[in-house]
C-alpha positions as a Python dict, from the first residue, in 0.01 Angstrom:
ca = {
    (1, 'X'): (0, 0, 0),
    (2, 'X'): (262, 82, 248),
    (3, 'X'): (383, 390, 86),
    (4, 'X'): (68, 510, 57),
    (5, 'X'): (-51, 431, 459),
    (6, 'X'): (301, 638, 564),
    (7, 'X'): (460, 308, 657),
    (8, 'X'): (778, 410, 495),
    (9, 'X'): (1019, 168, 617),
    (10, 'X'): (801, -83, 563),
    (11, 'X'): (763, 11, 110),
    (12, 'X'): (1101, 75, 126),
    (13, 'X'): (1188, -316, 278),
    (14, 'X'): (896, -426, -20),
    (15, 'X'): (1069, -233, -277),
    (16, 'X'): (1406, -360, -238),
    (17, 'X'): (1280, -707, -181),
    (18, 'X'): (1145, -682, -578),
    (19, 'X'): (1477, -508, -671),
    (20, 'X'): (1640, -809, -492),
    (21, 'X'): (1428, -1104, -613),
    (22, 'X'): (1416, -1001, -957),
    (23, 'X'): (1725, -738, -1073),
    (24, 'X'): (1648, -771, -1407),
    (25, 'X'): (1298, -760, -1387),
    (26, 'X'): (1114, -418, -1584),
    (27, 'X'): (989, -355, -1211),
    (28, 'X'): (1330, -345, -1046),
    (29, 'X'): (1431, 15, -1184),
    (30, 'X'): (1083, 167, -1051),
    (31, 'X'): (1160, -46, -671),
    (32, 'X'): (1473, 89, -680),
    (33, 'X'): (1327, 432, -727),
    (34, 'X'): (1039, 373, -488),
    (35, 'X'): (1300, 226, -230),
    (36, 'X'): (1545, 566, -251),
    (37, 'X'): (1211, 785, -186),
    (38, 'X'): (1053, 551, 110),
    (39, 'X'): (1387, 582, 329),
    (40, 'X'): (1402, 947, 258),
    (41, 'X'): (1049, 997, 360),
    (42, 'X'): (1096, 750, 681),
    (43, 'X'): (1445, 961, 756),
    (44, 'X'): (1425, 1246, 587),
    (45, 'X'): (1754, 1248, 525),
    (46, 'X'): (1876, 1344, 181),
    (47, 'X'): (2172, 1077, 120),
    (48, 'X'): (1917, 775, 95),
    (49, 'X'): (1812, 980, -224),
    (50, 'X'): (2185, 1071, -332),
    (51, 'X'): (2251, 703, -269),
    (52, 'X'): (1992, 535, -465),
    (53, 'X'): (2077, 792, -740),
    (54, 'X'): (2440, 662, -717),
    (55, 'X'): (2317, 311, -789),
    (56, 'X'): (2108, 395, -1037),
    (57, 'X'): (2478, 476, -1274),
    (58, 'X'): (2583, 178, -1184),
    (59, 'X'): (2234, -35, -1216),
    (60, 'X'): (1989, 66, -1471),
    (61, 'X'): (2159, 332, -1598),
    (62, 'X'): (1956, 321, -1937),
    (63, 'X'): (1612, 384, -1752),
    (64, 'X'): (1369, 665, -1703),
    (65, 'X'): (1399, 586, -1340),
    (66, 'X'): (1776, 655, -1399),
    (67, 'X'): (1692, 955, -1562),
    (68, 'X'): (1453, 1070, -1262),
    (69, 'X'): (1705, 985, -1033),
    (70, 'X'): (1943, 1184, -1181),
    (71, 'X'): (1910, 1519, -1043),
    (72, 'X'): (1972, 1348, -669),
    (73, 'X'): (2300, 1327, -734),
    (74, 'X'): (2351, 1670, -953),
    (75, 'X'): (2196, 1809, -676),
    (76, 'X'): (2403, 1689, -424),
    (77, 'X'): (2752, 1728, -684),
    (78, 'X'): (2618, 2082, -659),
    (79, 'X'): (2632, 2162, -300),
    (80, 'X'): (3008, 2019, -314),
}
């Protein structure tokens, strides 16, 4: 509900706290996600999504949320 009233910092504390509670939950991947795209909304600065993308090889790596993720840090590999 946070995410979708604007309260970005707010999901982005909620998503991490699921990612943090349970890491090897099915929800984790998608908070981890959720948590990459609430700081960059509340900042809008692009290394919270190049950073959650980093974590993602490192943590979840064999997800579809990995896989989404992905392109945050080709994209940022790119501009290199």
């Amino acid at each position: 509900m946070a995410f979708a009233h604007g309260q970005f910092p707010e999901a982005e504390k909620r998503f991490r706290a699921v990612v943090e509670q349970f890491p090897k939950s099915e929800a984790a991947p998608e908070a981890l996600y959720w948590a990459g795209v609430s700081k960059y909304k509340a900042t809008n600065d692009g290394t919270a999504l190049t950073e959650t993308g980093q974590q993602f090889q490192s943590r979840y790596k064999d997800t579809v949320w990995a896989k989404k993720a992905s392109v945050w840090v080709q994209e940022t590999a790119k501009t290199r």
